[in-house]
VEXDREN-2710 file (C-alpha; in Angstrom, 1 decimal):
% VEXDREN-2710
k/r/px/py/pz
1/UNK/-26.3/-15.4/14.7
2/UNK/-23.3/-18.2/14.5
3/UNK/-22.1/-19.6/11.0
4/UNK/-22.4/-22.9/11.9
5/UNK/-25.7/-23.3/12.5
6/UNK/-26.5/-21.9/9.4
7/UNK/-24.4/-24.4/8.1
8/UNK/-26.4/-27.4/9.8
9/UNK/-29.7/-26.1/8.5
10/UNK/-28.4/-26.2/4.9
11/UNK/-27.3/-29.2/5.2
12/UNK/-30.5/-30.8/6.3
13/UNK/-33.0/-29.0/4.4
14/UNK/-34.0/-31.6/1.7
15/UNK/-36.6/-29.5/0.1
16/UNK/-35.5/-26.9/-3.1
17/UNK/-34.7/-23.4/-2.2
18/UNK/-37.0/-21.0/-4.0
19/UNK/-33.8/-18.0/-4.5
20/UNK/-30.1/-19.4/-4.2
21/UNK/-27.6/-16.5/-4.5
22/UNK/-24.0/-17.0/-4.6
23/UNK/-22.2/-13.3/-3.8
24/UNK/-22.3/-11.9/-0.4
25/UNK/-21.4/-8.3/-1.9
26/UNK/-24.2/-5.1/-2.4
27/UNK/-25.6/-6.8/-5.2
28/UNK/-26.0/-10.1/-4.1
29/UNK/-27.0/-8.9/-0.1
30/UNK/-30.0/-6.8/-2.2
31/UNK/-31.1/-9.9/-3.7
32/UNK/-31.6/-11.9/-1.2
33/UNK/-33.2/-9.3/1.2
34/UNK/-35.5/-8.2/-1.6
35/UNK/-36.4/-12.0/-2.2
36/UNK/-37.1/-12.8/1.5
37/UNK/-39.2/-9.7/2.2
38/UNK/-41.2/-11.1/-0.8
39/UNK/-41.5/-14.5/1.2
40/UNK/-39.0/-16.3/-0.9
41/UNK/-37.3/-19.4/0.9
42/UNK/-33.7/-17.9/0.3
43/UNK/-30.0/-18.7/0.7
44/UNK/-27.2/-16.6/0.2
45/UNK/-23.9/-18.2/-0.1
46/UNK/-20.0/-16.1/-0.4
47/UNK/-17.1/-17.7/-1.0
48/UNK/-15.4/-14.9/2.0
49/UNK/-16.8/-12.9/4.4
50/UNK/-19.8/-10.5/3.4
51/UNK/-18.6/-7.5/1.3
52/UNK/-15.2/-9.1/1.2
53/UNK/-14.0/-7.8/-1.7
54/UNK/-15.4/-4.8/-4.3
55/UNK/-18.0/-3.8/-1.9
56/UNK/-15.9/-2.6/1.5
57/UNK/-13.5/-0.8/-0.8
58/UNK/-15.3/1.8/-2.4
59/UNK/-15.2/5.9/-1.7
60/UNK/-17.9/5.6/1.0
61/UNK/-20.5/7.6/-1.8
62/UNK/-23.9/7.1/-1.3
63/UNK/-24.4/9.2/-5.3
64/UNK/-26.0/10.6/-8.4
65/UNK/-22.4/10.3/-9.6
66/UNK/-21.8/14.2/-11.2
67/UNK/-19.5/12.6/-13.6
68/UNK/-22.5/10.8/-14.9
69/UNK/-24.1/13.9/-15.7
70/UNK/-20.9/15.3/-17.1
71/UNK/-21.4/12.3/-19.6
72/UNK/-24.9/13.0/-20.2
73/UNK/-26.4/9.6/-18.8
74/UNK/-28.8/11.7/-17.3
75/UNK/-31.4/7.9/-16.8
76/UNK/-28.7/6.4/-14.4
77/UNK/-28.2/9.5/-12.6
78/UNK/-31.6/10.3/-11.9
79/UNK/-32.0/6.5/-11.0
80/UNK/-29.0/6.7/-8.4
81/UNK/-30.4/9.7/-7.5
82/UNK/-33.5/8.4/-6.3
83/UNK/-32.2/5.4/-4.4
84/UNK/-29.9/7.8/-2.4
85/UNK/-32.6/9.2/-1.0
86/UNK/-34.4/6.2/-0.1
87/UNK/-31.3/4.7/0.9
88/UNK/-31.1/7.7/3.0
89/UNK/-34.8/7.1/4.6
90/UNK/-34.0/3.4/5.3
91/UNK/-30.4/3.4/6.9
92/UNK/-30.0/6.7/8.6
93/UNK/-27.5/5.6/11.2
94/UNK/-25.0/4.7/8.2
95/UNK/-26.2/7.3/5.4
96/UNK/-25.5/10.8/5.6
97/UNK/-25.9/14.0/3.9
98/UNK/-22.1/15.2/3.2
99/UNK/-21.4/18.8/1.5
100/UNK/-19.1/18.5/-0.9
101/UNK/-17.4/21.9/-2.3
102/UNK/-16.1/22.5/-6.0
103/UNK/-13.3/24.8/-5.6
104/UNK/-12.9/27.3/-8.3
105/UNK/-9.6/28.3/-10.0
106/UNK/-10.9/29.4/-13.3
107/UNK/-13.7/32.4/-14.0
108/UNK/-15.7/29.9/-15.7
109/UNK/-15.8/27.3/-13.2
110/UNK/-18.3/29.1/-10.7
111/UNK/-21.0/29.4/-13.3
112/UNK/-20.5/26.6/-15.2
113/UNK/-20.5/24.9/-12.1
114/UNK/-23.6/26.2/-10.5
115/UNK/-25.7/25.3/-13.3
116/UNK/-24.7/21.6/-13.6
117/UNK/-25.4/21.2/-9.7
118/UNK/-28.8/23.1/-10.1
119/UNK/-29.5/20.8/-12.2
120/UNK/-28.5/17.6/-10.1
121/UNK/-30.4/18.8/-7.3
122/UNK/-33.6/19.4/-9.9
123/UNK/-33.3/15.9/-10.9
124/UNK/-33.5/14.8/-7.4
125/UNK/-36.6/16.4/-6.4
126/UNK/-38.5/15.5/-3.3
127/UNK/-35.5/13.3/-2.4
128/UNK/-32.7/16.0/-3.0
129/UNK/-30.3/16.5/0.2
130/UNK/-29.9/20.4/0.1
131/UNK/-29.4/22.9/-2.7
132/UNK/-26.2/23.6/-4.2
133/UNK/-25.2/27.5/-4.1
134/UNK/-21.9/29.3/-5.5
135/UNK/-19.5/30.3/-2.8
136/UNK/-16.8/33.2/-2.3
137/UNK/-13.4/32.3/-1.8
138/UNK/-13.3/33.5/2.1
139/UNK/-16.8/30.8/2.5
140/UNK/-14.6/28.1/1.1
141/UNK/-11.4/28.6/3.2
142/UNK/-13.9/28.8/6.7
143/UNK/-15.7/25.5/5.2
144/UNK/-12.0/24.0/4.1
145/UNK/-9.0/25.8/6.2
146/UNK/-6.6/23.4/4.1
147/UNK/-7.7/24.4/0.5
148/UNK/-5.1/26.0/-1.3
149/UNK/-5.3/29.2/-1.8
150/UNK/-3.0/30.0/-4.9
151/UNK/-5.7/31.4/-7.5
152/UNK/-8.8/30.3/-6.0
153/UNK/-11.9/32.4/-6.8
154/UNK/-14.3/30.7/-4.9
155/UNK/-16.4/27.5/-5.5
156/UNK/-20.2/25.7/-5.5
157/UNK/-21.1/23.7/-2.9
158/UNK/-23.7/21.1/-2.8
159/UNK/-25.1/17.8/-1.5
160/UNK/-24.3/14.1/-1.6
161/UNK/-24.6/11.0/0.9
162/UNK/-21.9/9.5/2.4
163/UNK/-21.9/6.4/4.5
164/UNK/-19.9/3.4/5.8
165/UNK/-19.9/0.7/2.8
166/UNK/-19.1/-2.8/4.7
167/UNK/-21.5/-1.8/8.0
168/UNK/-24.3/-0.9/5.3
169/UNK/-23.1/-5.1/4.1
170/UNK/-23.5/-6.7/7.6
171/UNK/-26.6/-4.7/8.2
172/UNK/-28.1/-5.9/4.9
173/UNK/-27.4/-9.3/5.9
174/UNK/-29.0/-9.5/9.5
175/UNK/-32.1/-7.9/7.3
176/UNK/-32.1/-10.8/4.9
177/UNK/-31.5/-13.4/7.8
178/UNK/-34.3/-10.9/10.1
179/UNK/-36.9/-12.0/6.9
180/UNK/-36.3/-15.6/6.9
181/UNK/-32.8/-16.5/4.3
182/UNK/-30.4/-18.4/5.4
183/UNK/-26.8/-16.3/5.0
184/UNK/-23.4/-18.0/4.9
185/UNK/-19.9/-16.6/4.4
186/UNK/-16.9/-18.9/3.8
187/UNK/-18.6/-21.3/1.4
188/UNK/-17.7/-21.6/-2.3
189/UNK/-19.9/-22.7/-4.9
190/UNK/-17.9/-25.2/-7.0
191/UNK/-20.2/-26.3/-9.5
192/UNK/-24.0/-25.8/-11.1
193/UNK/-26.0/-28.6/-10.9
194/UNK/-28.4/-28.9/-14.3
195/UNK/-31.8/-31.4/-14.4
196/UNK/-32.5/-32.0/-18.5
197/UNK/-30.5/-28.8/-19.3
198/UNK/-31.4/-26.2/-16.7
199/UNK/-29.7/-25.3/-13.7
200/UNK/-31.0/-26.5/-10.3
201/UNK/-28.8/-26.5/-7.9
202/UNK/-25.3/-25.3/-6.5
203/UNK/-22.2/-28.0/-5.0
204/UNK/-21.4/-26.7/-2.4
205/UNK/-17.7/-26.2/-0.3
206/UNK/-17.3/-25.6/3.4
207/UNK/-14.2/-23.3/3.7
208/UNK/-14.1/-23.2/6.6
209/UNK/-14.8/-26.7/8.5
210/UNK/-14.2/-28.7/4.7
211/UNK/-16.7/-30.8/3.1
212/UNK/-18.9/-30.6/0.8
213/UNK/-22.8/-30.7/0.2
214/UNK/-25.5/-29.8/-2.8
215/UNK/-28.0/-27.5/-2.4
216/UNK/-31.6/-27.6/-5.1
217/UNK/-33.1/-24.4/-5.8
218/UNK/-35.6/-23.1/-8.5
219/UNK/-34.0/-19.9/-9.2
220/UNK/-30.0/-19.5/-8.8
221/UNK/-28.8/-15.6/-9.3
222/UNK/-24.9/-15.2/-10.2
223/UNK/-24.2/-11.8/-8.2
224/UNK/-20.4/-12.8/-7.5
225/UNK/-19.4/-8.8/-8.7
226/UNK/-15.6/-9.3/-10.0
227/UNK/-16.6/-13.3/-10.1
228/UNK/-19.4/-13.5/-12.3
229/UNK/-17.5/-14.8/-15.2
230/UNK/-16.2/-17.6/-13.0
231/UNK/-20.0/-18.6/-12.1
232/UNK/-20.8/-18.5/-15.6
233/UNK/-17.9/-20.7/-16.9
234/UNK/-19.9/-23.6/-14.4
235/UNK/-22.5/-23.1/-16.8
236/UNK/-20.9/-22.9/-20.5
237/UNK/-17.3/-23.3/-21.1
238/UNK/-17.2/-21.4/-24.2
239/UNK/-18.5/-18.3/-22.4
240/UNK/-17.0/-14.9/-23.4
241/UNK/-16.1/-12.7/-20.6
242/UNK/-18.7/-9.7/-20.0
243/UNK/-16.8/-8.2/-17.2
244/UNK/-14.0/-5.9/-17.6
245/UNK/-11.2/-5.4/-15.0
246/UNK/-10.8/-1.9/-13.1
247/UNK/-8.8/-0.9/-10.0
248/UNK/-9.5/1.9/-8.1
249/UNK/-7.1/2.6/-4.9
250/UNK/-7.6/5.2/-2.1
251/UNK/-5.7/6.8/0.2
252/UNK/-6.3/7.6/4.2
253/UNK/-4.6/10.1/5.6
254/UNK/-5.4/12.1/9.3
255/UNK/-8.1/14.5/9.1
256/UNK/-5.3/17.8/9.8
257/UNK/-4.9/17.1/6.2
258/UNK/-8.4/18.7/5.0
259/UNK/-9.6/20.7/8.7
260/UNK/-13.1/20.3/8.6
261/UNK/-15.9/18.7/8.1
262/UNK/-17.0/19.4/4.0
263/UNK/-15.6/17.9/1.2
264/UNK/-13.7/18.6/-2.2
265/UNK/-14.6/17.4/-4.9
266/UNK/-11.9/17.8/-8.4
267/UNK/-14.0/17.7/-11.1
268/UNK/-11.3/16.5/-13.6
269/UNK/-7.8/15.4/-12.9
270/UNK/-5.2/15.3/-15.6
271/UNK/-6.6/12.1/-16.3
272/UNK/-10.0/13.0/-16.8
273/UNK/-12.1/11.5/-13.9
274/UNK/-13.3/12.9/-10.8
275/UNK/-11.2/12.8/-7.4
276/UNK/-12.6/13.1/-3.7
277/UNK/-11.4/14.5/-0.4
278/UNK/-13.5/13.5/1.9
279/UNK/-13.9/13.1/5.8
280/UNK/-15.0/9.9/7.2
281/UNK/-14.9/8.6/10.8
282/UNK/-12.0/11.0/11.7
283/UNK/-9.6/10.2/8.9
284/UNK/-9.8/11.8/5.6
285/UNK/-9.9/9.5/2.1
286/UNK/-8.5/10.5/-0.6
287/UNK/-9.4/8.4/-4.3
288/UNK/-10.3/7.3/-6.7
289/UNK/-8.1/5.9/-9.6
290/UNK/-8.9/4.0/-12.7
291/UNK/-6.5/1.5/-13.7
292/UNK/-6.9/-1.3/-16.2
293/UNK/-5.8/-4.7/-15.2
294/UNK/-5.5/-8.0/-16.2
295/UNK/-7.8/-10.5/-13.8
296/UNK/-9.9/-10.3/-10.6
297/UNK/-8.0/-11.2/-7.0
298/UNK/-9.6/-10.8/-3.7
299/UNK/-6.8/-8.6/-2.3
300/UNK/-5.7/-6.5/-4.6
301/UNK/-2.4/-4.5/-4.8
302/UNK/-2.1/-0.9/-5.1
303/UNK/0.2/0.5/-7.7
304/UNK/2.7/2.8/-7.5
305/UNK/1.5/4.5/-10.0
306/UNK/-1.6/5.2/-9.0
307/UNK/-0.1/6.4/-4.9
308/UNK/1.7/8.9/-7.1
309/UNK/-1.3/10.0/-8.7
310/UNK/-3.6/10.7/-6.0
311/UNK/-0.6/12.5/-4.1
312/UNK/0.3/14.8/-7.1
313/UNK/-3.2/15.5/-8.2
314/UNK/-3.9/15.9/-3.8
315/UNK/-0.8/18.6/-3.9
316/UNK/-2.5/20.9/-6.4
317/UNK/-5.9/21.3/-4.4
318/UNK/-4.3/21.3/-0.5
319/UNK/-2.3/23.9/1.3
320/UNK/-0.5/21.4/3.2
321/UNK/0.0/18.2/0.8
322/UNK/0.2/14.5/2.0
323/UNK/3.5/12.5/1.7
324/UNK/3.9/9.2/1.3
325/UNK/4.8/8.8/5.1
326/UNK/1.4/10.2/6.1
327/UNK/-0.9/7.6/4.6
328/UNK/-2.6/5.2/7.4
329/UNK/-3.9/3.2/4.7
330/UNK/-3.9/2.4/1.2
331/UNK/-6.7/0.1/-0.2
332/UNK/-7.6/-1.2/-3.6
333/UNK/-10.7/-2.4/-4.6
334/UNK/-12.0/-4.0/-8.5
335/UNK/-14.9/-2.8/-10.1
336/UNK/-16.6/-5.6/-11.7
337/UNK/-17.8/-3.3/-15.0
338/UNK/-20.1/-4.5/-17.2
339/UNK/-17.7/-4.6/-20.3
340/UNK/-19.2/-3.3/-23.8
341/UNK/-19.9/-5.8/-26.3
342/UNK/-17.2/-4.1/-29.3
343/UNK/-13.9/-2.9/-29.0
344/UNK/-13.9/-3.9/-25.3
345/UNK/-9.5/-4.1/-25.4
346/UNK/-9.6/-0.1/-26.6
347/UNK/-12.2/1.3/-24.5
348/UNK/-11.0/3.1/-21.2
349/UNK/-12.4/1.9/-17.8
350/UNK/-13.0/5.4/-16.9
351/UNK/-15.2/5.5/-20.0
352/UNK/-17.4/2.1/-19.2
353/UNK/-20.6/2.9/-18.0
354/UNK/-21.6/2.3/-14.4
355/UNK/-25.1/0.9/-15.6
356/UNK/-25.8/-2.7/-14.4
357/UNK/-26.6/-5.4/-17.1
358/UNK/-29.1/-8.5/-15.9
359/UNK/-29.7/-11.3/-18.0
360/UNK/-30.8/-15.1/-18.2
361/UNK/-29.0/-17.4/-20.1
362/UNK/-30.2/-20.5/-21.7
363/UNK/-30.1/-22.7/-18.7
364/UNK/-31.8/-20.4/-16.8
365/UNK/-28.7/-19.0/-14.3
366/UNK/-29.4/-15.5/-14.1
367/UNK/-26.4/-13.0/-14.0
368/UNK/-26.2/-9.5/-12.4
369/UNK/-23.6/-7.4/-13.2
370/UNK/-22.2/-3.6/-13.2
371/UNK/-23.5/-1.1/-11.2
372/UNK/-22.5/0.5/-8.0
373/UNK/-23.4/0.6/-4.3
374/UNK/-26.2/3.7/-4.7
375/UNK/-28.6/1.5/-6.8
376/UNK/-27.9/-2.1/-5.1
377/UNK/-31.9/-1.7/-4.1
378/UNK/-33.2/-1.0/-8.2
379/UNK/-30.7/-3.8/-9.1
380/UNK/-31.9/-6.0/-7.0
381/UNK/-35.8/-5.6/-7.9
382/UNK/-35.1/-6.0/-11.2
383/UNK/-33.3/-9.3/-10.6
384/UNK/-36.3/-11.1/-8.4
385/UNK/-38.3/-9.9/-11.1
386/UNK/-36.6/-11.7/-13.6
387/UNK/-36.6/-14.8/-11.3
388/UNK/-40.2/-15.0/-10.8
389/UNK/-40.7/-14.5/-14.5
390/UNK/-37.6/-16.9/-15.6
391/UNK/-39.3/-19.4/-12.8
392/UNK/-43.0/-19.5/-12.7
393/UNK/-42.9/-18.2/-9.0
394/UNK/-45.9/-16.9/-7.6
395/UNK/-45.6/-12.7/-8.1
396/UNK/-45.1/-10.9/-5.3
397/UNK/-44.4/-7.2/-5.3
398/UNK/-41.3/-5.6/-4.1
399/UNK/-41.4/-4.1/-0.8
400/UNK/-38.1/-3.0/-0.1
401/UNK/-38.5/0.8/-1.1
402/UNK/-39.4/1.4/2.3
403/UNK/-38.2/-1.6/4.1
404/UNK/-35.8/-0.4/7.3
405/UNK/-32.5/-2.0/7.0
406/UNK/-31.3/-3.5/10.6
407/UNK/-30.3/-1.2/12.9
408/UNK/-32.5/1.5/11.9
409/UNK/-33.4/4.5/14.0
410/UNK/-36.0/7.4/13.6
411/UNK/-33.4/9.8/15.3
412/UNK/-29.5/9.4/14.8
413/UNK/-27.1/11.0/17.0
414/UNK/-23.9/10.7/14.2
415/UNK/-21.5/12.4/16.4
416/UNK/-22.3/9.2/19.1
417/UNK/-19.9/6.5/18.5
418/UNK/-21.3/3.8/17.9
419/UNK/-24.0/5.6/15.8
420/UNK/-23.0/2.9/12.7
421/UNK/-24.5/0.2/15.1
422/UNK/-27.8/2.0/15.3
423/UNK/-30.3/0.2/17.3
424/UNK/-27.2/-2.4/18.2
425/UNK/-25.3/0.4/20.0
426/UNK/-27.7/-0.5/22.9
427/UNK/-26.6/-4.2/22.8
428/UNK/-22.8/-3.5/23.1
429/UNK/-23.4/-1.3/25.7
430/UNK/-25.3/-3.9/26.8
431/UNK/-22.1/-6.1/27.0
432/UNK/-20.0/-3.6/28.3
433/UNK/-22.0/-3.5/31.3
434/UNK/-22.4/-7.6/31.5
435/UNK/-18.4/-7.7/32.2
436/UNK/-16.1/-4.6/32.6
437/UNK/-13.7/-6.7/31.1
438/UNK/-16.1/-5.9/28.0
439/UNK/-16.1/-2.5/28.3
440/UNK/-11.8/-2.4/28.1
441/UNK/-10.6/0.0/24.8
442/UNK/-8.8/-2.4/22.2
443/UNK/-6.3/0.2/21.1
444/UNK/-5.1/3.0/23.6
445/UNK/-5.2/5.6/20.5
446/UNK/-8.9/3.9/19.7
447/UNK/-12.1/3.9/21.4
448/UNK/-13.4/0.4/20.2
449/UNK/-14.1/-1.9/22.9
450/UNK/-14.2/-5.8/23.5
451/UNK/-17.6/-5.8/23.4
452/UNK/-17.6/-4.7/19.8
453/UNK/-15.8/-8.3/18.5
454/UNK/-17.6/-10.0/20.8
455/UNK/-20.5/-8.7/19.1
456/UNK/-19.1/-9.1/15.9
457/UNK/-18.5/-12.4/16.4
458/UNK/-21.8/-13.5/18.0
459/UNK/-24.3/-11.2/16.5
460/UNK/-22.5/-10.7/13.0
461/UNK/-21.2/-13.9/12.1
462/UNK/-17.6/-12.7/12.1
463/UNK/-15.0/-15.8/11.8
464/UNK/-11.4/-14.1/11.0
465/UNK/-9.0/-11.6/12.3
466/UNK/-9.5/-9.8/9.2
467/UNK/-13.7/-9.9/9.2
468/UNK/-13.2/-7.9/12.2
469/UNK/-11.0/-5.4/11.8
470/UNK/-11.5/-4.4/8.0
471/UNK/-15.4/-5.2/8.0
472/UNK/-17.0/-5.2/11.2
473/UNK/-14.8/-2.1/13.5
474/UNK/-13.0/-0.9/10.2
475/UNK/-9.6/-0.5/12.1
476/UNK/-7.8/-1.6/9.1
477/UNK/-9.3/1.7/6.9
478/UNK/-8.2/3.9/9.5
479/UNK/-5.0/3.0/10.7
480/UNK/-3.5/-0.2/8.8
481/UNK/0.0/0.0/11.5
482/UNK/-2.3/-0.2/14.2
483/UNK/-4.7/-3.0/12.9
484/UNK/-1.5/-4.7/12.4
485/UNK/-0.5/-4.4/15.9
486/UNK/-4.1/-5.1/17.5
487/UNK/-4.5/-8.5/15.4
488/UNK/-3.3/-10.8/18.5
489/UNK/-5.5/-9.0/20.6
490/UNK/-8.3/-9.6/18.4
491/UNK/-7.1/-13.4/17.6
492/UNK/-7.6/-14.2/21.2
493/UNK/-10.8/-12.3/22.4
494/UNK/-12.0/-14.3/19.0
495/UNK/-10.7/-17.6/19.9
496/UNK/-12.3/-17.4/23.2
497/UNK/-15.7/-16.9/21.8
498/UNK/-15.2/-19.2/18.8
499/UNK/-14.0/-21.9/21.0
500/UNK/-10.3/-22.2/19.3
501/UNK/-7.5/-23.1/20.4
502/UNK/-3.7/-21.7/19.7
503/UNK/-2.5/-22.9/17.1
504/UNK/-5.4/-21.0/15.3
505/UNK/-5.0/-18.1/16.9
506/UNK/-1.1/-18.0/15.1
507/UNK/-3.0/-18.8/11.7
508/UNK/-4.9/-16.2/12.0
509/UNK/-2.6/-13.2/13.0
510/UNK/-0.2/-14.4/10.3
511/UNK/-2.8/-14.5/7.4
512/UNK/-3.8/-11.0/8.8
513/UNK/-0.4/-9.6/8.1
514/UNK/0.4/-11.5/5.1
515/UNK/-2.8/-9.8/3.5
516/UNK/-3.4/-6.5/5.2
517/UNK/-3.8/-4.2/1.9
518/UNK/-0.2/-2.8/2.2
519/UNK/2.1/-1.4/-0.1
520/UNK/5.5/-2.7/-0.4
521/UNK/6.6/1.1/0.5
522/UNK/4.9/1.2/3.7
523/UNK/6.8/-0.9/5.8
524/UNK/9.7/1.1/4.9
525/UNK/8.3/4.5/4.9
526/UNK/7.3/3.9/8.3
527/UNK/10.8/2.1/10.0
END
């Protein structure tokens, strides 16, 4: 699957596109795969790489979302708990049941506790992942050797998915291109096109190769997450924004730091949300925070602030506390929330709900927004719904309830390697045996292989240094120091298959570094 020839069919194709989507995030992957399973002649289009921004940098949940319930949304958590479970069912080499445990340090945290998970599992039903049962304190120190133990009384464990955010992205989008759309990364849409008021069309920019081209369509569906206000601009100047800023950073530390396999989950830090502890591929993440900001960037910063925060609130819960020195990685990601309609400056971000809001406006571009990763599938129904209604498209039911996402496998081995590859992880051993050159480890401290950017680049439409190793072999979530140092390799394996020359390949390790998700402190912390 190469870029460019995606390109050349756009650009040829002189008849209207039924669905054109501009975001290649959860939301706007969903649409189009729900759209082409539906037999919809669909185009995606991303200003970056897939899952570029929001939608790689999340806590790697697959959730009901217990705060929810806390809240008393109990529609949206019964919503999100249902797509887990299907999610579950459809992409079992990504999504995985994970058991989290509440640790205990009050007498009325056990009960209390116990009854809100009962509950969460109830509202699960047929779908639910495994029943959530109070523990004694020695059952949590064998599931979590590094809990603290200072006044611990026990805890409730319980049941949640976990998964790998951007693989679940590039899966997605060999599914939509599998079913018949047309996907592109790297191009931004500059402008709506209108015929006697209505939008019907997109102007299109190549970032990559320059130029630009329109594309006609009959249904165009803003899903740019943390950009929809930009999209909606194109279509009425005097548009108010709807979304409201939110960063939320995380922390990666070595797994030595939790020893095991279960999770914690802090039900309320001193800021009132929920924190994680969680193991994922061999490292440990550590997150989330809630901080208001001022606009939406496609690299975002951490803050001090919030680094200090996770490590203070981390201290209280484990025996041996992280330091600043021991973070492999520190990434920040926006949450693109759909803002309420009053008092928008004085509500808290931790307070917005999580619900998505879909709407059409008056020229017909129809907006997504809101939500989260656990119901990208629901969202995504209800937006080729409204497309087919909004459009005079010929109904079609949704089929993607049970559709297999790509690389789907009836039986997953998830201690196997390259287990997130499902039904790939035959290909790249594939390669591996083509050329032993192939089959050659990236990183001495690593196990990823050539084969795995050469199959990046050939089979999942990778074109940077950085689609690589933060979205396609996620070194860069894992060890930042070492992605750092591996980018030359990667430039030049990449060059080879892409045909570039030199001069590129310097571009390309450069803009790496200059935009590899680091604090200012790390550099230092680290000399």
């Amino acid at each position: 699957m190469l870029r460019n020839d995606n390109i050349k069919l756009l650009k040829t194709c002189d008849t209207p596109w039924d669905f054109i989507v501009i975001g290649g995030g959860a939301t706007g992957l969903g649409v189009a795969v729900d759209a082409a399973s539906r037999g919809f002649k669909t185009v995606l289009l991303e200003q970056s790489d897939f899952a570029k921004a929001t939608s790689s940098r999340s806590t790697k949940l697959i959730h009901g979302g217990v705060r929810y319930l806390q809240q008393g949304d109990v529609g949206m958590v019964r919503e999100a708990l249902r797509e887990r479970g299907r999610l579950l069912q459809n992409a079992p080499h990504l999504v995985m049941n994970q058991l989290f445990i509440v640790p205990n340090y009050s007498w009325w945290e056990k009960p209390f506790y116990t009854i809100g998970l009962t509950l969460y599992d109830w509202m699960a039903g047929k779908l639910g992942f495994g029943r959530s049962v109070p523990m004694s304190k020695k059952d949590v120190v064998k599931a979590i050797p590094q809990i603290a133990r200072k006044g611990l009384r026990g805890g409730v464990k319980y049941h949640d998915g976990q998964f790998d955010d951007a693989r679940l992205a590039i899966n997605l989008m060999q599914t939509a291109s599998e079913l018949g759309a047309i996907m592109v990364n790297y191009v931004k849409v500059t402008g709506l096109l209108k015929t006697e008021g209505k939008v019907s069309g997109v102007t299109v920019c190549d970032a990559i190769d320059g130029g630009s081209f329109d594309l006609k369509g009959k249904c165009i569906v803003n899903a740019t997450g943390i950009f929809v206000d930009e999209v909606i601009r194109m279509d009425s100047l005097d548009h108010t924004p709807i979304v409201r800023p939110s960063q939320g950073i995380h922390l990666v530390v070595d797994r030595s730091f939790l020893g095991g396999d279960t999770a914690i989950m802090i039900p309320k830090t001193s800021d009132g949300r929920v924190l994680f502890v969680i193991p994922w591929h061999n490292r440990v993440i550590i997150g989330t925070t809630d901080t208001p900001v001022n606009e939406f960037v496609l690299e975002p910063k951490p803050f001090e602030e919030e680094i200090d925060f996770i490590l203070k609130t981390a201290a209280s819960y484990l025996a041996r506390p992280p330091r600043r020195e021991d973070i492999l990685c520190c990434y920040a990601g926006l949450r693109p929330l759909a803002a309420p309609k009053r008092n928008t400056n004085e509500k808290k971000t931790k307070e917005i709900s999580r619900r998505h809001k879909l709407f059409a406006a008056a020229s017909g571009l129809i907006t997504i927004t809101g939500g989260k990763w656990t119901t990208y599938r629901q969202m995504a129904q209800e937006t080729v719904d409204l497309g087919i209604r909004q459009n005079g498209l010929p109904a079609q039911q949704c089929v993607t309830q049970r559709l297999k996402i790509h690389g789907y496998m009836p039986v997953v081995e998830h201690n196997s390697r390259l287990h997130i590859y499902g039904s790939d992880g035959d290909g790249i051993l594939a390669l591996q045996r083509e050329k032993p050159e192939y089959a050659e480890k990236l990183h001495p401290a690593f196990d990823f292989t050539v084969a795995e950017v050469v199959w990046a680049v050939r089979m999942e439409m990778a074109v940077t240094v950085d689609d690589v190793l933060a979205r396609r072999i996620r070194l860069l979530c894992l060890d930042t120091r070492a992605a750092v140092e591996l980018a030359p390799k990667i430039a030049h394996i990449m060059a080879q298959e892409l045909c570039r020359n030199e001069d590129w390949v310097h571009r390309q390790v450069e803009d790496f570094k200059s935009s590899s998700h680091l604090p200012d402190f790390f550099f230092k912390s680290h000399s």
